[in-house]
C-alpha positions, 0 to 999 in steps of 0.5 A: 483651696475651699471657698466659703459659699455665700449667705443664704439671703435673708427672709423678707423682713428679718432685720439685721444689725450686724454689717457684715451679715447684712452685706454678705446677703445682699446680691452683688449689683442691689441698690438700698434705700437709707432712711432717716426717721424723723419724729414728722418725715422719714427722708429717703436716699437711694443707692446706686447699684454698687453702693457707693454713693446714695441720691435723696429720692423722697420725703414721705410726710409721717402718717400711720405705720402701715401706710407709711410702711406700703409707701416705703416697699412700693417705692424698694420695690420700684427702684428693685431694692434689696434692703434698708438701712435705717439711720440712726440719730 
């Protein structure tokens, strides 16, 4: 019997919409940042390792896109996130 190997894991920024996809290229024990993208803030949730359940970590006041983009990589970086998933309204 022949396994399917898994999926190679994707570049840094590639967005995927598909969930199937998008699981099948994260590492087993990743956590994830879910977001939810406000016109004012963007709150942010925090996974735990086997992502089932997600913790409020942080609301960052909206400001410019790239400073709001820095503080949102610093913070996967911090917490050695492996991808994001962005609520939609």
């Amino acid at each position: 019997m022949t396994s399917t190997p898994p999926a190679a894991p994707c570049p840094r920024g590639q967005t995927l919409e598909d969930i199937d996809a998008f699981a099948g290229r994260l590492p087993e024990t990743a956590r994830l940042i879910g977001i939810d993208a406000g016109t004012r803030t963007l709150g942010l949730a925090l996974s735990d390792v086997t992502r089932t359940i997600a913790s409020p970590l942080l609301t960052i006041a909206r400001t410019k896109f790239a400073k709001d983009a820095r503080a949102l990589l610093a913070l996967a970086g911090e917490h050695a996130v492996a991808g994001l998933v962005l609520g939609l309204p």
